[in-house]
N, C-alpha and C positions, 0 to 999 in steps of 0.2 A: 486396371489396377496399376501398369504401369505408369501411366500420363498422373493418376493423384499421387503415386508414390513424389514423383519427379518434383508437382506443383509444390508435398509440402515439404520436401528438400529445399525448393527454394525459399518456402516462408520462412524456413528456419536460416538458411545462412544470410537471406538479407534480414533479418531481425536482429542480428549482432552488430549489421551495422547500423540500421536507422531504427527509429518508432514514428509511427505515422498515430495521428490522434484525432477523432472527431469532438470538438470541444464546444460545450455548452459555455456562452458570453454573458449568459442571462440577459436582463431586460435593458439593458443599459449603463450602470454605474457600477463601478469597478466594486462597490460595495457588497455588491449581490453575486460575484464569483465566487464559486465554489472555490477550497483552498486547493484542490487539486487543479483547477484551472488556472487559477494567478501562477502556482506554482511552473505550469507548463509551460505558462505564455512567456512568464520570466525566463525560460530556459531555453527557449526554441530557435533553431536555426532558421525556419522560413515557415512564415504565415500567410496563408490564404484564406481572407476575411470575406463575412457577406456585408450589405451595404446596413446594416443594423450594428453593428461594430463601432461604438462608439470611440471619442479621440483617447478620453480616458484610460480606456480599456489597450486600446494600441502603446499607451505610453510604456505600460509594461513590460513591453518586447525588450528585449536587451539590447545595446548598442552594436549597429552590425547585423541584424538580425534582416532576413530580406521578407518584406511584407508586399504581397500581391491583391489586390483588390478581383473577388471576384465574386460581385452580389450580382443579386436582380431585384426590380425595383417595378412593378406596377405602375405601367402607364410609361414607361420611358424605355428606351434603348438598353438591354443589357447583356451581358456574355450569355451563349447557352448552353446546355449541361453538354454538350459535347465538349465545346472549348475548356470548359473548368474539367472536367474529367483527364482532357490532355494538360493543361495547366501542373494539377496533380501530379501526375506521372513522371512530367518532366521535372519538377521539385524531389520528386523520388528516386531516380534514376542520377539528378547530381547531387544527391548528399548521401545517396549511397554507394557514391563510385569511389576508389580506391580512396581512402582517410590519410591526411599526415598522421606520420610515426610519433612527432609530438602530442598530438591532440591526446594524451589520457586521464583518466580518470586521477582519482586518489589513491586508489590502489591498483594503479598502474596498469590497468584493461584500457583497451582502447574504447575512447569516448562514443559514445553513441548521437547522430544527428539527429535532431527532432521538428518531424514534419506537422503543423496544425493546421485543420481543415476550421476554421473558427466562423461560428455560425450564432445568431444572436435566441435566444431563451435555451430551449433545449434542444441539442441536435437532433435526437430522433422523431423531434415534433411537427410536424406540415411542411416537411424538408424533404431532402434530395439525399438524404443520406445515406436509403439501403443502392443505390444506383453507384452513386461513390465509392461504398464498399465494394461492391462486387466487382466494382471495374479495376478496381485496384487490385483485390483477389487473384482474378483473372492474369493481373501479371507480375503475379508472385507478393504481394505485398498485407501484411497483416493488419489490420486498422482496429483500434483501440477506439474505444467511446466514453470521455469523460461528462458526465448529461451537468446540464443547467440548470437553472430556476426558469419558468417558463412566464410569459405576462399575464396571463391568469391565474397564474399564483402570486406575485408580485401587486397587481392589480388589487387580489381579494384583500391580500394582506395590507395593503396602504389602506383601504376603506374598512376593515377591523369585518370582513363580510365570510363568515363561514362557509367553504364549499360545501359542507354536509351539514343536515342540521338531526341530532337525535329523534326518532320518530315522525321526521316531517319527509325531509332528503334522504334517501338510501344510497342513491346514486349519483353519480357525475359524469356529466356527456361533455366531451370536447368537442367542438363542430371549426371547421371554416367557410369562411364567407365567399370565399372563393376558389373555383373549381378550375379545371384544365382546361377546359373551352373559354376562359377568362369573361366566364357569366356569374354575376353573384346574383343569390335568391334569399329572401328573407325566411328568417328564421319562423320557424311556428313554436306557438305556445308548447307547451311539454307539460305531460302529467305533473300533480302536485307530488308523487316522489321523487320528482329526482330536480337537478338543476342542470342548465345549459351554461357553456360558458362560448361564447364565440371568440 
């Protein structure tokens, strides 16, 4: 009882000074962020982007803003969720350390630092996100989830291609193509009620 008492003491007094955010980029064009997301990216003191993060989408960052690259990319060399998880932490640990007396708000609270974990359709989609949270959790830190448009929805919507169709589709399967033992397997046909979308 004691140790959760303690953890969410700590959630609460570092949440006055930072907000950490898991941020859906959508599919690419700054067009397709959500306004809660521009609005973030505009605002943020340091971003940690996956390699889906278009330049567009970056130019958003405000001047001064510290942007770290930390994607992974199929078939080539990339950080692994250990490094990006330390990555985080240390992004948290300096913009939550003691704030200049100037830095306040409009009404004179002191400003809040804003940490973005920026991940390209929707974060909580075929991602790394519940590992991120919890690890951040773990050391004292609360993570917020602004979600995305995902490219399956992006996708249907550019080709006018209904995910459900009345009486025919009842349902929709999300799948990916690729799995942790970095084997992909083709997809099989699906009953005529539902649609797959890979």
């Amino acid at each position: 009882m004691k140790d959760n008492y303690s953890l969410e003491q700590a959630l609460k007094k570092k949440a006055r000074k930072l907000e950490i955010y898991l941020v859906g980029a959508g599919p690419g064009s700054a067009e397709l962020l959500t306004q809660q997301a521009a609005s973030l990216i505009s605002r943020a003191d340091s971003i940690l982007y996956d390699h889906l993060i278009s330049d567009e989408v970056l130019a958003l960052a405000p001047k001064g803003a510290r942007l770290l690259y930390s994607g992974k990319r199929s078939g080539t060399k990339h950080k692994e969720q250990e490094s990006i998880n330390m990555a985080l932490l240390a992004e948290a640990k300096r913009l939550s350390a003691p704030m200049d007396m100037d830095a306040v708000d409009t009404d004179g609270r002191p400003k809040k630092k804003i940490l973005l974990r920026l991940k390209g359709g929707d974060p909580l989609l075929f991602s790394h996100a519940e590992a991120e949270m919890e690890f951040l959790h773990l050391w004292g830190y609360r993570v917020r989830v602004a979600p995305g448009i995902s490219s399956y929805q992006a996708a249907a919507a550019a080709a006018r291609l209904p995910l459900t169709r009345r009486g025919k589709a009842r349902s929709l399967t999300i799948l990916t193509g690729k799995f942790a033992e970095t084997k992909t397997k083709k997809l099989s046909k699906k009953k005529n009620d539902r649609l797959s979308v890979s």
